[in-house]
C-alpha positions in Angstrom: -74.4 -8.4 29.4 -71.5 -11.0 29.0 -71.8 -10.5 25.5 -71.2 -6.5 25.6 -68.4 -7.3 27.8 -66.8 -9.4 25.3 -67.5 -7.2 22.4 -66.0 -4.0 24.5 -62.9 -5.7 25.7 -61.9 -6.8 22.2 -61.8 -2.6 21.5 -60.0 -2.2 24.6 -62.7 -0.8 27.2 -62.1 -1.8 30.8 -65.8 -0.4 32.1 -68.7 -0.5 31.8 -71.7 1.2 33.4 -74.7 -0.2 32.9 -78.6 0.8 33.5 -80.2 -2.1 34.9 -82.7 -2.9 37.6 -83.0 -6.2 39.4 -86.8 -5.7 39.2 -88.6 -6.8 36.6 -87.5 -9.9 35.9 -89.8 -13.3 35.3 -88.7 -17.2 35.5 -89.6 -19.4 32.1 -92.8 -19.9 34.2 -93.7 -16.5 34.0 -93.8 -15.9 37.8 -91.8 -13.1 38.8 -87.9 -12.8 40.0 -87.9 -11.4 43.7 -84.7 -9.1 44.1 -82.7 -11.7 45.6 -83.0 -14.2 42.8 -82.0 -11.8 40.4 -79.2 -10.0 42.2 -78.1 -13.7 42.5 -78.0 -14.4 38.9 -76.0 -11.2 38.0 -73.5 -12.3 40.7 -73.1 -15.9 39.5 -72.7 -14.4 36.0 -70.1 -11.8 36.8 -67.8 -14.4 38.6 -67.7 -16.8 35.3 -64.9 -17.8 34.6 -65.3 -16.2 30.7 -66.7 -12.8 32.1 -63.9 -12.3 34.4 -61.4 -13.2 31.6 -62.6 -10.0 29.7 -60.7 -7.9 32.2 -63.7 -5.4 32.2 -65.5 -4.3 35.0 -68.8 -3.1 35.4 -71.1 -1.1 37.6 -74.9 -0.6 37.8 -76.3 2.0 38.2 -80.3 2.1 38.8 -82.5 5.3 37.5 -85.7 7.0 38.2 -87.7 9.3 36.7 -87.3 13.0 38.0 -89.9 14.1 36.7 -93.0 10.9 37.6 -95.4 11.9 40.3 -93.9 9.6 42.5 -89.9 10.3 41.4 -89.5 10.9 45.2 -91.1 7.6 46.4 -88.4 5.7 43.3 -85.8 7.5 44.9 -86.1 6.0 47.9 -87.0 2.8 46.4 -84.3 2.8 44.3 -81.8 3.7 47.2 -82.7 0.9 48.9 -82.2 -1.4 46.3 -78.5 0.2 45.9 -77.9 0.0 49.4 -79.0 -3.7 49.9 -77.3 -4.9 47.0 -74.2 -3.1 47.0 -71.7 -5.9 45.5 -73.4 -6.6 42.2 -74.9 -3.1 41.9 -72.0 -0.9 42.7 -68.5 -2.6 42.0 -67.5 -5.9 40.4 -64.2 -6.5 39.5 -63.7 -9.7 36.8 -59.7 -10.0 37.4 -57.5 -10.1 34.4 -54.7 -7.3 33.4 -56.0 -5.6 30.4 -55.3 -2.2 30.8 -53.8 -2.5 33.9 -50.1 -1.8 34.6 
């Protein structure tokens, strides 16, 4: 992620909108992230020093599958999800001026 928003703000884009769940993730152990954990670790990254220096700012967005058997049960469990974890999920700002006036 840091390394996209490096890459983009050396062309000049100031968002980014990425697709990326919190689920899904494992520790070096192989046991799995909870939510929490992971929400945590996109926090932490986003407020780095060196990712909020890029000046961009990016948004998650999380994405089911209209057309699954179950695309109504991942709506609501993606809504959830959204709705718990609102800060690293919806809006981060990283600071910095680039194309800003």
């Amino acid at each position: 992620m840091y390394q996209n928003m490096e890459a983009f703000a050396k062309e000049g884009v100031v968002y980014l909108e990425l697709q990326s769940p919190l689920a899904g993730y494992e520790k070096p152990d192989g046991t799995p992230l909870s939510l929490d954990e992971a929400a945590d670790i996109f926090r932490k990254r986003l407020a780095a020093p060196d990712a909020r220096a890029t000046g961009v700012t990016v948004r998650f967005q999380t994405t089911i599958l209209r057309f699954a058997p179950n695309a109504e049960d991942q709506l609501r469990a993606s809504f959830e999800v959204a709705d718990k974890y609102r800060d690293p999920l919806r809006r981060r700002e990283h600071g910095g001026t680039r194309g800003r006036r």
